[in-house]
N, C-alpha and C positions, 0 to 999 in steps of 0.2 A: 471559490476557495482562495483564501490568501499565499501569496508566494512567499515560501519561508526564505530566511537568511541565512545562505549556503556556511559551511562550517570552514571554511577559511577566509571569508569574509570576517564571521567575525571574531576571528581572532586578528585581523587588520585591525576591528574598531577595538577591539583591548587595546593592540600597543600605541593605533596614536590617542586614546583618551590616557593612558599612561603616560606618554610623552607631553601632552598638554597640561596636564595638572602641574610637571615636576616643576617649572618656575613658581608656581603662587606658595608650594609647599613649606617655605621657608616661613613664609607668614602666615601660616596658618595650624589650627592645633592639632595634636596628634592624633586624635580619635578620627579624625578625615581621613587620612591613608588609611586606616584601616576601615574605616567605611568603603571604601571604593575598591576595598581588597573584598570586602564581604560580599558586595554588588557584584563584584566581577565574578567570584566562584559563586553565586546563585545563579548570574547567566547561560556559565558554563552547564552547571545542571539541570537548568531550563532546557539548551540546548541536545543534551544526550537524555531528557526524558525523563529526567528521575526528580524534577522539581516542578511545580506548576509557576503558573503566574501569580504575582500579589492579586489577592482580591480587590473590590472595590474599596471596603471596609478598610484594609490594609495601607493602601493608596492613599486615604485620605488622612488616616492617622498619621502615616511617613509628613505628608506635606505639612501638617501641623508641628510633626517633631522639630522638623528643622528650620521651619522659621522660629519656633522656639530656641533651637540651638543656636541661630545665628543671634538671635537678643541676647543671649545668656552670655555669649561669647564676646560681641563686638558691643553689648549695651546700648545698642539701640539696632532698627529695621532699618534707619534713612542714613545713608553716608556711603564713601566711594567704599571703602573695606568693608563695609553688612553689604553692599550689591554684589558685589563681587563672590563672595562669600556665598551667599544664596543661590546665585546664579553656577559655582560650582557646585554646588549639594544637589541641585535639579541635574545637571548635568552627569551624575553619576547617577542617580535614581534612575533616571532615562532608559539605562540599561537594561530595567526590570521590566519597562513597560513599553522594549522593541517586538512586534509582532510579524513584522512585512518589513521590506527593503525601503520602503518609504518610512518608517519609523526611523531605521539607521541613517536615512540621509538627513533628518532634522538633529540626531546628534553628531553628525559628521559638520553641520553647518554652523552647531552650537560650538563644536571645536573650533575652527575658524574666529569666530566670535571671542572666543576666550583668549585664544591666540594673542588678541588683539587690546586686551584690556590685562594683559603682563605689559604692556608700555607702559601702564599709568605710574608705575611702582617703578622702572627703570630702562634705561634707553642707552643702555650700554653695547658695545661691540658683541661681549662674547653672547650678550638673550639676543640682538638681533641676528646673528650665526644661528644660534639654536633653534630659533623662531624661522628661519629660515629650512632646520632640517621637520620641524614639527609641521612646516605646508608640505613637504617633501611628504612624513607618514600620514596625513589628512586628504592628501589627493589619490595618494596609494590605497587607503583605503576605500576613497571612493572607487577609483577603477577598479579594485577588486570586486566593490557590490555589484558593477556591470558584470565582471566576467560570467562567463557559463560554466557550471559544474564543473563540468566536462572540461574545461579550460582553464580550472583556477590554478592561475600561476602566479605565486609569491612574489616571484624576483622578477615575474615581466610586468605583475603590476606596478613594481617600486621603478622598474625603468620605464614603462609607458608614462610614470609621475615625474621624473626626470625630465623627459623629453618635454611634456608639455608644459613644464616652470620654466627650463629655456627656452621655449618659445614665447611665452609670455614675459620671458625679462625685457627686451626690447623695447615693449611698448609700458611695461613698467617706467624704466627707465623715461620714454618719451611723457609720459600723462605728472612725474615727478618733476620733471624740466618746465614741462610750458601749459600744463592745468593749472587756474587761476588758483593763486597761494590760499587757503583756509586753515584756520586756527587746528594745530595735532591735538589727533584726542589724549596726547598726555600733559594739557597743556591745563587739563583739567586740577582744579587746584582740590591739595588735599585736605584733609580734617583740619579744622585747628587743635586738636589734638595728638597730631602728629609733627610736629615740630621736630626738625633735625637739629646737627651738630650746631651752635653758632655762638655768637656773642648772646649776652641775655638783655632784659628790657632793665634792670637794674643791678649797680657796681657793687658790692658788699667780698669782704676780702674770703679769697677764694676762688671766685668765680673763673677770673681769667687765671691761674693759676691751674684748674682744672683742664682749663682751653690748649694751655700752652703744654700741656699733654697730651693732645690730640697731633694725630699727623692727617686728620682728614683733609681737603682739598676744600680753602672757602672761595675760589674764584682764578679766573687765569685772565689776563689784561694782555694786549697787545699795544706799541705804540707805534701811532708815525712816525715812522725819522729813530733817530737814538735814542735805545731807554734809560731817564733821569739814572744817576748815583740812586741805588740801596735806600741812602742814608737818607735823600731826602723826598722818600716815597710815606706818607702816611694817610693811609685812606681811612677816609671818614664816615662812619657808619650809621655811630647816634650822639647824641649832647646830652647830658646828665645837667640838670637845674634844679632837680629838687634834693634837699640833704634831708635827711628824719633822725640823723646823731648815729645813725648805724651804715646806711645804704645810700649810695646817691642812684635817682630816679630821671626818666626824663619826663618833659613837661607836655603830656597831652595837646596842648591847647595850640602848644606850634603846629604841628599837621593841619591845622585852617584857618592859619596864616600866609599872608604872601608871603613869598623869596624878600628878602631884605635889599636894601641898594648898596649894589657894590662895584667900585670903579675898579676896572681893571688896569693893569700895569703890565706890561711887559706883550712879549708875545703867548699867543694861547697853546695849548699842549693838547693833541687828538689822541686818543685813546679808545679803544675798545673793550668791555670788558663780558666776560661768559661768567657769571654768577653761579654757584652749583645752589641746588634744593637747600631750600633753610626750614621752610615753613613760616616765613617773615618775608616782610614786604619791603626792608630797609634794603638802601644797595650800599657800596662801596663805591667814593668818590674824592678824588683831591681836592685841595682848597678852593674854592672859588669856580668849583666846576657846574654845565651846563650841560644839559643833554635834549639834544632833537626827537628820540625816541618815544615814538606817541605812548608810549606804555611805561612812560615817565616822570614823575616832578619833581620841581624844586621847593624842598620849604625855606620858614623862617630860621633855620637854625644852620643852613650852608651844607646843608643834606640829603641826597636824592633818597626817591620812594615809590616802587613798582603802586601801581595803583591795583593791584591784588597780591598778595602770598606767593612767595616761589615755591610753587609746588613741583618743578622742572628748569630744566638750566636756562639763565635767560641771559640774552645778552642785549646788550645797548652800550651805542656809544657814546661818548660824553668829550665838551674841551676845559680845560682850568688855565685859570692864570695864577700862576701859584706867590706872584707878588700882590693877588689883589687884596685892594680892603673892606670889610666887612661892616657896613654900617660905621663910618668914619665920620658922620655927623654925629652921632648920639643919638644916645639910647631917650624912650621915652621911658617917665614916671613909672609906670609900671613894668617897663622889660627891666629896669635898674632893682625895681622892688625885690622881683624876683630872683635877677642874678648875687642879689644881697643877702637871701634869706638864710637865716641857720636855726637851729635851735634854742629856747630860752636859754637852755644849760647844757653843760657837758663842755668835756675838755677845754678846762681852766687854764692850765700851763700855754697850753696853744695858742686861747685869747690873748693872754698876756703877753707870750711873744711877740705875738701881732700886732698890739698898742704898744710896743716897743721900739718894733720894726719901724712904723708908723712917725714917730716919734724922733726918728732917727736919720728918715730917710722924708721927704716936701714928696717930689714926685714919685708916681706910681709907677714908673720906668727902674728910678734908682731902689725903690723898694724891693720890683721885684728879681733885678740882678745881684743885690742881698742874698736875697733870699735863695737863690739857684746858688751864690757863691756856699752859702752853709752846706747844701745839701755835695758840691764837690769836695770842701775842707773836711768837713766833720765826717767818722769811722762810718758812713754809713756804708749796707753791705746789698746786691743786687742777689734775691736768693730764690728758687722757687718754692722752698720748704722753710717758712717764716713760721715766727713765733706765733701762739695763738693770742687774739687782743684780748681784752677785758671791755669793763662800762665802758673806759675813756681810751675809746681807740687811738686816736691823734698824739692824745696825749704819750701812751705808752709807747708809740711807733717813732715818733718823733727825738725821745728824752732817754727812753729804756730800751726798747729793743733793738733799733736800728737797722734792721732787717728785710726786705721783702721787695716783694715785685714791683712793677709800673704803676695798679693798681692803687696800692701803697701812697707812691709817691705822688698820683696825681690825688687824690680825694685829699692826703695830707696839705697838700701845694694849695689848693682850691680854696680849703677850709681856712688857711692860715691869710690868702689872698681878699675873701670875705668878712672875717674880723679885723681887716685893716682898711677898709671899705673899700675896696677894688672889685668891682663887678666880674666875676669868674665863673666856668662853668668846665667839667670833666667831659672830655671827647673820648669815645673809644669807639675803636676799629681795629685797622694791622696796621705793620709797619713791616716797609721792605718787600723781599720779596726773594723768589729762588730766578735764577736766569735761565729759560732752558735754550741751550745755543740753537738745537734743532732748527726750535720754530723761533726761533727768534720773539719770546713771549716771556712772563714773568707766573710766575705760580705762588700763589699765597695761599698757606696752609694756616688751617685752628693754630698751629704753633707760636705764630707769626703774630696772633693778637697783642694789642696795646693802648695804654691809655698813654692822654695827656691831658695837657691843660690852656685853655684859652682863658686873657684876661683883654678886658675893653681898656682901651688906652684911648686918650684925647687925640684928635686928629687922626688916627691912625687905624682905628676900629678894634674887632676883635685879633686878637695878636695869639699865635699859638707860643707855646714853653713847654720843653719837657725834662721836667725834672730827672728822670730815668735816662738820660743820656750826661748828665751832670755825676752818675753817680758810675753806670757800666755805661762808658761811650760806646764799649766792643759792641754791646745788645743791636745797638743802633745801627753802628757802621758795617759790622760781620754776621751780622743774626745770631737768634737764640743759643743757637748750639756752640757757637766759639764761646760765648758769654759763660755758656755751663758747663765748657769741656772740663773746668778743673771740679766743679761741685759733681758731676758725672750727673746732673738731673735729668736730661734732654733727653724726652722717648724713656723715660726709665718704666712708666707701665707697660708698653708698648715694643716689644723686643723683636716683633716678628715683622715689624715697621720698614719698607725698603727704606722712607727715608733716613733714619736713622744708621743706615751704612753707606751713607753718602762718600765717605772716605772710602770705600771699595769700589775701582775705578769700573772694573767688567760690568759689579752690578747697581753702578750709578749709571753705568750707560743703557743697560739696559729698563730704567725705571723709568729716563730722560724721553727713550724710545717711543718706550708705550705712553707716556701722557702723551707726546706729540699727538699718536695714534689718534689716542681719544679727543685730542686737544681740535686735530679737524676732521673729525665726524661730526663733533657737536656744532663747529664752524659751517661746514660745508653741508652738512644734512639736516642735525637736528632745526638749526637754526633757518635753514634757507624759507625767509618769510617773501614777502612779495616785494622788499626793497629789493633781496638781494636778487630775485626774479625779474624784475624788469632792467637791472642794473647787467644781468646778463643777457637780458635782450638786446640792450645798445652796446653792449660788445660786442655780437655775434651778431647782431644783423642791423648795427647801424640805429637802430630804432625801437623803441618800446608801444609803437601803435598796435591795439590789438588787431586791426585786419591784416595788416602785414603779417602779424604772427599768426593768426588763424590762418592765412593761406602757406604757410609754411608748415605749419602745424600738419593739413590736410594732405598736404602736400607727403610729409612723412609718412602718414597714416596709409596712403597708399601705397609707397613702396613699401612695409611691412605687410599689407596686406596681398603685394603680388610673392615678396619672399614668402609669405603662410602657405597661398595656393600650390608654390612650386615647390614646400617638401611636402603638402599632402599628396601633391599629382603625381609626384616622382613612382619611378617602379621601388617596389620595395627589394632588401636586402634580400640576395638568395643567399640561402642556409642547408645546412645539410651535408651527403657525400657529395662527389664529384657529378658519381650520377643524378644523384637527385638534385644539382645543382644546373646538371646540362637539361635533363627534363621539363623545371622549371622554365628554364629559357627558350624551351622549343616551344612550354606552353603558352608563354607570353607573346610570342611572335603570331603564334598561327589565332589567340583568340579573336584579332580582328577579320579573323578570314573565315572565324564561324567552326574553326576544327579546332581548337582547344579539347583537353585533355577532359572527360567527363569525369563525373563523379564514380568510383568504384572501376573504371576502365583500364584495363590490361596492356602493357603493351605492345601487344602484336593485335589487338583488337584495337588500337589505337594505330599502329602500322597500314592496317587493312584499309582503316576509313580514309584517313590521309592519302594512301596510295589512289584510291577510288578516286577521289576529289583531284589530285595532281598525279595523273598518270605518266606526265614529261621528266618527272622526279622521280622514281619508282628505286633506282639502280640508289640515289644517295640515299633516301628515305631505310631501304632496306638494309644501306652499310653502316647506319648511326643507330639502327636499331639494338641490327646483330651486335653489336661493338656496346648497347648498354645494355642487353642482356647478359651477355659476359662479363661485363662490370660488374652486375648490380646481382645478377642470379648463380653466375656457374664458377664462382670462387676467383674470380678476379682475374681470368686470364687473361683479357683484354687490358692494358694499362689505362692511366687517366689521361695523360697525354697524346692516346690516340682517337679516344672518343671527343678531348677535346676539337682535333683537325676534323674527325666526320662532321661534329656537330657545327661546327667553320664553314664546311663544305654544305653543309645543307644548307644554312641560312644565308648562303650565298644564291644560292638556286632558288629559292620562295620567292614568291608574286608580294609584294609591298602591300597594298591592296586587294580589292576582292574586286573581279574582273567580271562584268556580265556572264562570260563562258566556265564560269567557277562552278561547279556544281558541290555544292554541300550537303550529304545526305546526313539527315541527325539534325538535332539542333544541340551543340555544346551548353556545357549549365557552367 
């Protein structure tokens, strides 16, 4: 006959399969909760008798249902959110079809399992806390399935789970330190349909206008030594080479191309940067920068690129020399073709200017300090709420409206650069950055987005311009939000945004706080791969050889394992009255002398034996007895304090050991 599943066990497995679900809940549909509400009160009625089990018939329809639901829902069976998804829908069904304590322990391990695949989604402070209390009701529950009926204690099982997670953080801690580094499972990349907050693959107006209403979080950079001026931070993301008279695109074809030749100038700048999730593989990088980071390259366009999707924060470091030049011998035939190309037609007024400009100005230096001179003199306006364009975007932007973002101004710069034959191309990324004093780090938020413009000059290579500092220098030099104080735009969807009360000192301090917070978790935990692992080997022990560190290693694992022995071995906490506290101690003493206290035994039938066995004791034996009968039977006449001194008095009198002339009648249990 099988052994059923005591009835406070599982109501254990309810609350921690309710505690493990609630992180995925967010992303998932409402008809779940209530699925696992229906599971659970069928359980319960399984359990008091008044439901059966699902049939077989029943069984097999459920598992059809929901791989059905998971298609219907996530459109298709293969990808990380349909596995996930499936593997919760099993995991709540489960319930119906626990019969024995061995049943509950395969959903109790399924928990665990799940547990662990809420990192893929997020690897933040407050789910590692909670993920932290969800092993807390998972091993709880497991100790409950051991306990006996007759023992099931609630709160001793949640503290028997207590006790044995501190005991195992220790060695946590050591297997995190110096167990060779392997890739996290949230390192696992996600759909390509799940693409997050970011810059997009093509510029068309609007897009970063949208961005720069975001206050989400696109990266946090650390530097060696002093972080550069604000002003002249512009991290480079993607290059835009293709025009179609609406959109500028970028040009496939560089991603298998080499890195272009580029002389450096000056000294190099080290920086570190933590990338957050995009769902793109582009990074953020200053001018003429390089990164050692195996999980990195450089293309032809002066632009780094994760060799998979950030599907998790990644970091890598990188150096730039922010005077270097970018292909300063020239362009071939066809990189000139390309950076030349426009449309047959469309914005007339703009060509014209252009073969004006042209016209006006021999070199493509003088042309294009013209050309940035217009865009300071003339009423144009830095806005994030621009007029809408027509057919002839440039045209209108340029002559009629005058209006608008970065965006704006570099496609207009580019286009007008290209009709006068000057090889040009639109870069977009961010610009600047927040300071946070803390950690001494820079934060670039969606807000922070910006375009410019690079044009190829003789001798000198690609040469950046940004017209958008010609028109609001503040955008540049003070960030977004000075630039909009007077238009009031900055964070205007977004009201509930800390950054946006940046000017409230209490609660900029505390915003500053907590990214640090998170700023090194993600430094110090998320990221600790096997650089930063051997790099703390030659700190701490002079050396990165692994035998030296395996013997070290073992070496810990031993003293862990003698502290394990010595709180199993210890005597346990005495509990209880006074008296049952002195009892216990008399019973602990005498067990190795074979007179421990039996099962069901009285004490004065416990007086007798002992007496029999140490007849030299007889006078103290008899004064610690009488003294906790009084205590424990006849209303308390005896105090605690004097059964303390008899019970002093006797165990000063007992034999340490058991002595050939010991006589033990009985055998104590």
């Amino acid at each position: 006959m099988r052994a059923l599943i005591p009835r406070n066990s599982l109501a254990w497995l309810l609350i921690a399969q309710l505690v493990v679900l609630v992180p995925h809940l967010p992303r998932l549909p409402w008809w779940l909760a209530g699925l696992w509400l229906g599971c659970a009160l069928w359980r319960v009625q399984i359990q008091r008798m008044r439901w059966g089990y699902p049939g077989r018939l029943l069984r097999v329809g459920g598992l059809l249902l929901t791989g059905l639901a998971v298609f219907f829902t996530q459109g298709t069976l293969i990808g990380l959110d349909a596995t996930v998804m499936l593997l919760l829908l099993l995991f709540m069904l489960k319930l119906l079809e626990m019969r024995s304590p061995r049943d509950a322990l395969v959903v109790i391990y399924l928990g665990f399992f799940i547990v662990a695949t809420a990192f893929l989604f997020d690897q933040g402070i407050p789910l590692a806390l909670y993920q932290c209390f969800s092993a807390l009701v998972l091993v709880a529950a497991l100790v409950g399935l051991q306990q006996s009926p007759a023992r099931n204690d609630p709160l001793a099982a949640l503290r028997h789970a207590g006790g044995m997670l501190l005991q195992a953080l220790p060695l946590m801690l050591l297997l995190f330190l110096f167990f060779p580094r392997l890739a996290p499972l949230w390192s696992v990349n996600l759909p390509s349909n799940s693409a997050r907050t970011g810059l997009s693959e093509s510029m068309a107006p609007a897009d970063i206008a949208n961005l720069a209403q975001s206050p989400e979080l696109a990266f946090r950079v650390q530097f060696d030594g002093q972080t550069p001026p604000a002003a002249t931070l512009y991290w480079r993301a993607l290059t835009m080479s293709r025009f179609d008279g609406r959109a500028w695109s970028q040009d496939r074809s560089l991603e298998r191309r080499a890195a272009p030749p580029t002389v450096a100038e000056g000294g190099p700048l080290h920086y570190q940067v933590i990338a957050q999730p995009s769902g793109r593989s582009w990074l953020y990088s200053l001018r003429g920068s390089s990164s050692d980071t195996p999980q990195v390259t450089r293309l032809a366009d002066d632009t780094l690129r994760a060799r998979m999707p950030l599907g998790s924060t990644f970091a890598y470091e990188a150096s730039s020399y922010s005077a270097a030049r970018l292909q300063p011998d020239g362009l071939s035939a066809r990189e000139r073709q390309r950076e030349l190309q426009l449309p047959a037609s469309g914005d007339p007024r703009a060509r014209a200017w252009a073969q004006q400009l042209r016209a006006e100005h021999a070199s493509d230096a003088g042309l294009i300090q013209a050309l940035l001179q217009q865009f300071a003199e003339q009423p144009f306006h830095y806005t994030l709420k621009p007029p809408a364009l027509g057919q002839h975007a440039n045209d209108e932007f340029l002559f009629d409206t005058r209006r608008g973002f970065c965006e704006h101004y570099a496609g207009a710069m580019a286009f007008v650069l290209r009709a006068a034959g000057i090889p040009a191309r639109v870069v977009t990324g961010y610009q600047g950055g927040e300071l946070n004093p803390r950690g001494g780090y820079l934060l670039v938020h969606q807000f922070d987005a910006h375009a410019w413009v690079e044009a190829w000059l003789p001798n000198s290579g690609w040469t950046a311009f940004d017209p958008t500092f010609q028109v609001a220098p503040t955008r540049i030099e003070r960030g977004l939000e000075e630039a909009m104080r007077e238009e009031g735009s900055f964070l205007a969807e977004s009201p509930l945004s800390s950054a946006r009360y940046r000017g409230v000192s209490w609660l900029n301090s505390l915003r500053l706080g907590w990214d640090d917070l998170n700023y090194q978790w993600q430094l110090r935990v998320l990221n600790f791969r096997s650089e930063e692992q051997l790099a703390l080997f030659r700190r701490w022990l002079g050396t990165a050889d692994w035998q030296r560190v395996g013997a070290v290693v073992l070496v810990l694992v031993f003293s862990l394992m003698l502290v394990q022995a010595f709180i199993w071995l210890r005597p346990r906490r005495l509990t209880g009255t006074p008296a049952q506290r002195a009892w216990q101690r008399l019973d602990r003493r005498l067990r190795p002398l074979g007179l421990g206290a039996k099962t069901g035994e009285g004490p004065r039938d416990w007086q007798q034996r002992i007496s029999r066995a140490l007849p030299s004791q007889q006078a103290e034996i008899a004064a610690f007895f009488d003294c906790f009968v009084a205590q424990q039977y006849a209303g308390g006449e005896a105090d605690a304090a004097m059964l303390r001194q008899r019970l002093k008095t006797l165990l000063r009198r007992l034999p340490r050991r058991r002595t050939p002339g010991l006589s033990v009648p009985g055998k104590a249990l």
